[in-house]
KEGUFI-625403 format. One line per 3 residues: for each residue x, y, z of N, C-alpha, C, O, CB. Coordinates in steps of 0.2 Angstrom, whole numbers. Glycine has a CB too. Example, Ala and Ser with C-alpha at 12.3 -4.5 7.8 and 13.67 -1.06 7.14 Angstrom:
BEGIN
66 -28 39 62 -22 39 66 -16 39 71 -17 42 57 -22 45 ~ 64 -11 35 68 -5 36 64 0 39 67 6 40 70 -3 29
% end
This chain:
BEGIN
982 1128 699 988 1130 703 993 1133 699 999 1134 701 990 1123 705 ~ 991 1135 695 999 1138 690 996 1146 690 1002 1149 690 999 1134 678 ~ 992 1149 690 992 1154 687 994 1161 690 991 1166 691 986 1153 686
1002 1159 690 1006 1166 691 1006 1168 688 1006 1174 689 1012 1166 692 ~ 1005 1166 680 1004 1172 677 1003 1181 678 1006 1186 674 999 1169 675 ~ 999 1180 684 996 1188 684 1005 1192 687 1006 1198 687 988 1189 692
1009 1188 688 1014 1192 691 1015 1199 686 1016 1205 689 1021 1187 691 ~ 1015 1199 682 1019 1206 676 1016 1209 678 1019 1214 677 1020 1205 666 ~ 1010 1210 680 1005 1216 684 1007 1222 686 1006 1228 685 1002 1215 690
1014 1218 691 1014 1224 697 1018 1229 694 1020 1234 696 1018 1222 706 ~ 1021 1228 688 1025 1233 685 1022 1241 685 1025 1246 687 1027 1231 678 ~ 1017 1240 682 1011 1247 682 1013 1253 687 1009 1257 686 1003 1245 684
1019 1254 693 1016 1260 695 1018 1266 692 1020 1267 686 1018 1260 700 ~ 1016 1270 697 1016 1279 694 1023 1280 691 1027 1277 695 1015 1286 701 ~ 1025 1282 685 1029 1287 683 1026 1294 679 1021 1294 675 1034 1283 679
1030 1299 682 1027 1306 678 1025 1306 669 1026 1302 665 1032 1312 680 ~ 1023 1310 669 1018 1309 662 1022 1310 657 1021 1310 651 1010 1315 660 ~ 1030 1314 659 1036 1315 653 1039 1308 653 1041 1306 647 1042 1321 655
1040 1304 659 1042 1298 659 1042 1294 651 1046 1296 647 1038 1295 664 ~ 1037 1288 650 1038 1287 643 1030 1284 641 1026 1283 646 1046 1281 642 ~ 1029 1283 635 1022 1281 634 1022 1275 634 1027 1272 638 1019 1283 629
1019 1269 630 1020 1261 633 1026 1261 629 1029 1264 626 1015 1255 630 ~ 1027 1256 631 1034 1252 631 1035 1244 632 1033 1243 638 1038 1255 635 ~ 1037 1241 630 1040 1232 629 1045 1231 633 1051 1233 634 1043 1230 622
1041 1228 637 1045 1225 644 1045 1218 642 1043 1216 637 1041 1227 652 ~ 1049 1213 647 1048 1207 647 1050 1205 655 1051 1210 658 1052 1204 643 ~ 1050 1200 657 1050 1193 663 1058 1194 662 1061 1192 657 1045 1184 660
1061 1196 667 1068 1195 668 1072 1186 667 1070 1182 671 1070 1199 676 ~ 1075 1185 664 1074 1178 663 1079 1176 672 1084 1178 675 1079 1174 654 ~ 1074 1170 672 1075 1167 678 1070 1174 685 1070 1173 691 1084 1166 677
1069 1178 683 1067 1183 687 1060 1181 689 1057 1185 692 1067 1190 683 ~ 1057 1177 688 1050 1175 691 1047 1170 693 1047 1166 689 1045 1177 689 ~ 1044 1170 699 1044 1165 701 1035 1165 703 1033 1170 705 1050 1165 707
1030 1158 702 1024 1158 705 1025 1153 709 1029 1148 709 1018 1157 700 ~ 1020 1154 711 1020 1148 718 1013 1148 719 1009 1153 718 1024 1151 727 ~ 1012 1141 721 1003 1139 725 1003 1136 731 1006 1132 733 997 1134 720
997 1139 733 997 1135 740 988 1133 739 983 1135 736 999 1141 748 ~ 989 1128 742 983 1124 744 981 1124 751 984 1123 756 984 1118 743 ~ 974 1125 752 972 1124 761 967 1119 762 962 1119 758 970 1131 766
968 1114 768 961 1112 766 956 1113 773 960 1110 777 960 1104 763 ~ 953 1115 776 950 1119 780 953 1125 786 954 1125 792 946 1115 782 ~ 956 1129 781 962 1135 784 969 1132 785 973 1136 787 959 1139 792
970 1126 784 978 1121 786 979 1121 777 976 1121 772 977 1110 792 ~ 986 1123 779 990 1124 772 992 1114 770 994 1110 774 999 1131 773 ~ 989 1114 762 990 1106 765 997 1102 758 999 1096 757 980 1102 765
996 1110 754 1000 1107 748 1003 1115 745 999 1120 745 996 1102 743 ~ 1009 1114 743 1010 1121 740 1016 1119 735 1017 1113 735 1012 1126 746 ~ 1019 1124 730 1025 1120 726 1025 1127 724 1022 1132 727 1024 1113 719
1031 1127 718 1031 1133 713 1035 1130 706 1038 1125 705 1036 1141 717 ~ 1033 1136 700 1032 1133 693 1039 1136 693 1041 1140 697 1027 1136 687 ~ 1044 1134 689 1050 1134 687 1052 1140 680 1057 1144 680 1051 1126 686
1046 1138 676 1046 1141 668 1041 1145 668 1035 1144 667 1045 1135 660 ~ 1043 1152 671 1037 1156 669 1040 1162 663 1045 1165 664 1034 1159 676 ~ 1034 1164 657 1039 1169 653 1034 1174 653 1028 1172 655 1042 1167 645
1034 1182 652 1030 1185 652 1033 1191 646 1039 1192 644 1027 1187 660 ~ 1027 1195 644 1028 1202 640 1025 1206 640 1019 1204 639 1029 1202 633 ~ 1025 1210 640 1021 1217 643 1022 1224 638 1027 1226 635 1026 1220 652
1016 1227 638 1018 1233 634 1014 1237 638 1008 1237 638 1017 1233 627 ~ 1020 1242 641 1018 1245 647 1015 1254 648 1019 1259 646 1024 1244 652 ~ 1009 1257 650 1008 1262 646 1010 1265 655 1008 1263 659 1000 1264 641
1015 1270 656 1014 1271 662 1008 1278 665 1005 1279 670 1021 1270 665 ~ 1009 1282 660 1001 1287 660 997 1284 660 993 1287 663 999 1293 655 ~ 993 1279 657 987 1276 657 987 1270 656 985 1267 651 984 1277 653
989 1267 663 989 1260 663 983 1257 658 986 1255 653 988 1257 671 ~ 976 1257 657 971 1256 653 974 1255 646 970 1253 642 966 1261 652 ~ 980 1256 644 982 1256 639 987 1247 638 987 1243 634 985 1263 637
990 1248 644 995 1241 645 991 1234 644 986 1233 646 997 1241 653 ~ 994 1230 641 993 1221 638 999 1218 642 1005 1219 641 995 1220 629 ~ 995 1213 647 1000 1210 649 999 1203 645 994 1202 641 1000 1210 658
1005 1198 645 1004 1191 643 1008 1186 649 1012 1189 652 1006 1190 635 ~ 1007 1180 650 1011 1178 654 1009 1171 652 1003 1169 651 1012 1181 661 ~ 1017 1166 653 1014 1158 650 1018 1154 657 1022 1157 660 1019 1155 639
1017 1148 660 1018 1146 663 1020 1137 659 1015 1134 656 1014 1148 669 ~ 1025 1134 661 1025 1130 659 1024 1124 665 1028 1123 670 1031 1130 655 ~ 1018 1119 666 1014 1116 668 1019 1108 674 1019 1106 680 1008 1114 662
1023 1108 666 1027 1103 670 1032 1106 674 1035 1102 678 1030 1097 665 ~ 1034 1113 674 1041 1114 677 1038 1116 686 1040 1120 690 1046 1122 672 ~ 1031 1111 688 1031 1111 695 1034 1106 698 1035 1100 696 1026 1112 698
1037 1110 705 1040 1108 711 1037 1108 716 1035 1114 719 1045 1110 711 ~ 1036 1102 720 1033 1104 728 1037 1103 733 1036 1105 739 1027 1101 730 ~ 1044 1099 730 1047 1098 736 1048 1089 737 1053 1086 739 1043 1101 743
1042 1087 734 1040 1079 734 1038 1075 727 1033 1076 723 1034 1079 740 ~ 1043 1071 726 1043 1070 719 1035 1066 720 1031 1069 716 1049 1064 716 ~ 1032 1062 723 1022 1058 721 1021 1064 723 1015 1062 723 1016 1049 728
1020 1070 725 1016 1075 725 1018 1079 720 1014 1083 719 1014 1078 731 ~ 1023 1080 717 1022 1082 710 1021 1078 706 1020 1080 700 1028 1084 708 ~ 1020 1072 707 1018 1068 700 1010 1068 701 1008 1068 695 1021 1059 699
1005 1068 706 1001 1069 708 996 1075 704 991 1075 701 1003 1068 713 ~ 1000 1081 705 1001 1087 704 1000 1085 696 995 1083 694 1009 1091 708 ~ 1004 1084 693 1005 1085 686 1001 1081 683 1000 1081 676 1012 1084 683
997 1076 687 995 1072 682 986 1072 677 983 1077 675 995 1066 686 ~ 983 1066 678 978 1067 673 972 1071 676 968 1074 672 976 1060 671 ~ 972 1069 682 966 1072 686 967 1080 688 962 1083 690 965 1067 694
973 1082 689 974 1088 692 976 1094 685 972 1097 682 980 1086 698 ~ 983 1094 684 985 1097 680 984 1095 672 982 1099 667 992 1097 681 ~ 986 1087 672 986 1085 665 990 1087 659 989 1087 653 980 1085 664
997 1091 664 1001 1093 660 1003 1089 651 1005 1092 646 1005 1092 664 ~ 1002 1083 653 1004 1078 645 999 1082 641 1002 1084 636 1001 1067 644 ~ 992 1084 641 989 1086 637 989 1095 637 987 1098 631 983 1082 638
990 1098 642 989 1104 643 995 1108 647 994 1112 651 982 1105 647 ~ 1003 1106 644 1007 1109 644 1008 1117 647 1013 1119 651 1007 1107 638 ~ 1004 1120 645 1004 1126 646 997 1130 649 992 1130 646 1006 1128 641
998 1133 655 994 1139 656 996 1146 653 1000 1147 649 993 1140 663 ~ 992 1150 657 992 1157 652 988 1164 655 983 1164 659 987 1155 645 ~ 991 1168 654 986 1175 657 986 1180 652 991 1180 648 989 1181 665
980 1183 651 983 1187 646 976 1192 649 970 1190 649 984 1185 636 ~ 981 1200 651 975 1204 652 968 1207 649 966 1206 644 978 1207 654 ~ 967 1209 653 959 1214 647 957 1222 650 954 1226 647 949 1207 648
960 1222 657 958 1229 659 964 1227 667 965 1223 671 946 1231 662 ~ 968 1234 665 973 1236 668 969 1242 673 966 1246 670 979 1238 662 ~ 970 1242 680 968 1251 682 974 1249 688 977 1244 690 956 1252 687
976 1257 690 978 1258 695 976 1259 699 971 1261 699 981 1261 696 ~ 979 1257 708 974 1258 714 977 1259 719 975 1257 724 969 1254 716 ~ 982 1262 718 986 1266 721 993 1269 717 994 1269 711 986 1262 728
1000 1271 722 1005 1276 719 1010 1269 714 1012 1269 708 1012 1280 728 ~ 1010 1264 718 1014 1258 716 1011 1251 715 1013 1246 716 1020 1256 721 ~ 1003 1251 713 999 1243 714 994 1244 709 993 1250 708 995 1241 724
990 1240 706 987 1239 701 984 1235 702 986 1230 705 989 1240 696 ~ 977 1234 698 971 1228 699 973 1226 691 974 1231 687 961 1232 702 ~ 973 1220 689 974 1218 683 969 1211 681 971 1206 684 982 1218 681
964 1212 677 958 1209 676 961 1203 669 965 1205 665 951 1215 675 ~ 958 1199 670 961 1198 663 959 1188 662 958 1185 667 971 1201 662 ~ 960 1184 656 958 1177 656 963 1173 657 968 1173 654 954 1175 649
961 1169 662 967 1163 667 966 1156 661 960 1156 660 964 1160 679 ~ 970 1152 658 968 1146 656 972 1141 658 978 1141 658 969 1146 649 ~ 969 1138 660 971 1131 663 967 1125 662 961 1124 663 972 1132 670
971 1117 659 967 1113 655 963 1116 650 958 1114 648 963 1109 660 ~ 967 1121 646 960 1121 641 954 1125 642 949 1126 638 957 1114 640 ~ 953 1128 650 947 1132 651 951 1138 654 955 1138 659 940 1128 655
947 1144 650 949 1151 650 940 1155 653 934 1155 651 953 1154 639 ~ 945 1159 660 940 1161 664 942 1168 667 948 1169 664 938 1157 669 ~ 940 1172 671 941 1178 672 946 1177 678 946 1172 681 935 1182 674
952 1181 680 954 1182 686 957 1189 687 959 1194 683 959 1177 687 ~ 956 1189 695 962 1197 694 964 1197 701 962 1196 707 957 1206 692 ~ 972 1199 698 979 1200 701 976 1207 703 973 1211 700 987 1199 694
980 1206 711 985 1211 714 990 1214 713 995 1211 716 986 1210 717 ~ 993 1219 710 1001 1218 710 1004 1225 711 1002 1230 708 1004 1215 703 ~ 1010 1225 714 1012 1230 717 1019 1231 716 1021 1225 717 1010 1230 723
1024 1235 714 1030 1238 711 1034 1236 717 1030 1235 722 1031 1247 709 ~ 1039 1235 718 1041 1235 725 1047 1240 725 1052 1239 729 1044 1227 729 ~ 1048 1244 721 1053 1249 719 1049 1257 716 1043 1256 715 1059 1245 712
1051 1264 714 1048 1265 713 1047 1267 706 1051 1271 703 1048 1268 717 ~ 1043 1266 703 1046 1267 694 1045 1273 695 1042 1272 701 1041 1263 685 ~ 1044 1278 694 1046 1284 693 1055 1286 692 1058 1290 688 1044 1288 699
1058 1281 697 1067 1281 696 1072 1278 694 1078 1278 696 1070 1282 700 ~ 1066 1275 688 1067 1269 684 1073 1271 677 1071 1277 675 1059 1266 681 ~ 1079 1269 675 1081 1271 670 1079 1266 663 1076 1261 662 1087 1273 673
1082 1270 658 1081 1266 655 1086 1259 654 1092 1259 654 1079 1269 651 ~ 1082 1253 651 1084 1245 654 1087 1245 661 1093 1243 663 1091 1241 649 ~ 1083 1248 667 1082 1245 673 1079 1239 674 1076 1236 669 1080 1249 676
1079 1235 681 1073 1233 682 1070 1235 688 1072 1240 692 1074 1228 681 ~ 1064 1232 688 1057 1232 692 1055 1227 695 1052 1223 692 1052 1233 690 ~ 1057 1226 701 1054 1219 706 1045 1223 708 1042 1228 708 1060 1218 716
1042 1213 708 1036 1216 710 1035 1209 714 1038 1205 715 1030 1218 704 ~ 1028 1210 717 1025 1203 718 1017 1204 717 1016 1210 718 1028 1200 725 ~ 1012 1200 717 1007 1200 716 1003 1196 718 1006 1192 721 1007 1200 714
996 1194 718 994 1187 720 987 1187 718 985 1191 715 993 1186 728 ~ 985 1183 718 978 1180 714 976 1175 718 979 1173 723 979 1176 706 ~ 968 1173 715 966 1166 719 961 1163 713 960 1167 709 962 1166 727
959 1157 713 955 1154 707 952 1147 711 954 1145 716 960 1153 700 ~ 947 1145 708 942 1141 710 947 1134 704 949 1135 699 934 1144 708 ~ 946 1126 709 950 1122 706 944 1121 702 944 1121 696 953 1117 709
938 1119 707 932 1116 702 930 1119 695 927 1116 690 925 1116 706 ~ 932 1126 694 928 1129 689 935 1129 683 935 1132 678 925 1138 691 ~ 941 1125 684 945 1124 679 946 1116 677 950 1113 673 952 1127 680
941 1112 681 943 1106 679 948 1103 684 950 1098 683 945 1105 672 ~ 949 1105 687 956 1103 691 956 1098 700 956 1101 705 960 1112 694 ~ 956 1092 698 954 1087 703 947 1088 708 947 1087 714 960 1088 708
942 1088 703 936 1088 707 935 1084 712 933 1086 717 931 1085 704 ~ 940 1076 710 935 1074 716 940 1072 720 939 1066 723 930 1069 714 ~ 945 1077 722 949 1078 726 948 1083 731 949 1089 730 954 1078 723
945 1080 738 945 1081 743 947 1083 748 943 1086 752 944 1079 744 ~ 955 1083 749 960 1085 754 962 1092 756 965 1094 761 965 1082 751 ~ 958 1095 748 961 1103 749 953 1107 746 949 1103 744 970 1105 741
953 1112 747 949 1118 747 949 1119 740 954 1117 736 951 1124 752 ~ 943 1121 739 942 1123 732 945 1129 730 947 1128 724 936 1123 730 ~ 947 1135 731 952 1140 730 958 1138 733 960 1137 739 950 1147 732
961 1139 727 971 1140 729 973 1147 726 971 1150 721 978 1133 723 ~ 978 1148 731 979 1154 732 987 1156 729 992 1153 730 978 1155 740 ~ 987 1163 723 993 1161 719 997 1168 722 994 1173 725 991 1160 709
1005 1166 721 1009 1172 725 1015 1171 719 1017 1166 717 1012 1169 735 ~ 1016 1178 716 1019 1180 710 1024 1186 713 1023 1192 716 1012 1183 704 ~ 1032 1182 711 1036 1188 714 1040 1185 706 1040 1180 702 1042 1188 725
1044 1194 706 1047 1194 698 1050 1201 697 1048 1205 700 1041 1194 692 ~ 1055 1202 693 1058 1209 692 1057 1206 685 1057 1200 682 1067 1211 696 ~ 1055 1212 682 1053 1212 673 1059 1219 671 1061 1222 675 1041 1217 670
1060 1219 667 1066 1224 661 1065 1229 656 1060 1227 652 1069 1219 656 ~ 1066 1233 655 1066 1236 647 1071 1235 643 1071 1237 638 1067 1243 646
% end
């Protein structure tokens, strides 16, 4: 359920090749937000969002293939709205925040796939088990008319398998993919 992470993605779009080469971006503080939703046979049945999300980016914008995203989520800062389904949420069977504090993204293959949207591949850790995922993400402004220390809104999304992180096996209520939704403005 945490793995907004992939938000810092959508920053990647097109700017011309005089524009700048990579560059050190960050997660505008307070600027991002993940959110999860849960369904359990197509009926949405639980959803929240993480509170502490930080990210850092070093952004190539001629060749995205060059860009490193990172992004950390802090486990206990979820909210769903309902304190037993956040404690529920955070506890030993699901999150197990006491022990595993922190999730994590950190890319491995950046491509563009289209003017303002990028596919970004890279290892999701959660509870301690680090596995493949890949973010959607798309500029919602146009970096080409970006100056410098502007920012860049984006949003993005991902999905991941609970079973394959350890994450409430034998909890029934919800579908085994949750679906992650990543909105964020990042900085120079």
């Amino acid at each position: 359920m945490m793995m907004r992470v992939l938000l810092v993605a959508a920053l990647l779009g097109p700017l011309p090749a005089s524009a700048f080469a990579q560059e050190n971006w960050s997660l505008s503080k307070g600027g991002g937000e993940v959110a999860f939703v849960a369904r359990h046979f197509g009926i949405q049945t639980a959803s929240g969002r993480f509170g502490t999300v930080d990210g850092t980016l070093a952004l190539d914008f001629d060749r995205p293939e060059h860009s490193r995203i990172r992004m950390t989520i802090q486990t206990g800062s979820l909210r769903t709205g309902a304190d037993l389904v956040d404690g529920f949420i955070k506890g030993q069977t699901m999150l197990d925040v006491a022990h595993y504090p922190v999730a994590s993204f950190v890319s491995q293959q950046v491509v563009r796939t289209g003017e303002r949207s990028l596919s970004i591949t890279g290892q999701l850790t959660i509870r301690g088990a680090s596995l493949p995922v890949t973010v959607t993400a798309v500029a919602e402004s146009d970096p080409a008319g970006l100056r410098a220390g502007g920012n860049l809104p984006f949003h993005a999304n991902a999905s991941f398998s609970r079973a394959a992180f350890g994450i409430g096996r034998e909890v029934n209520i919800v579908d085994d993919q949750v679906e992650i939704d990543i909105k964020g403005v990042v900085s120079r």
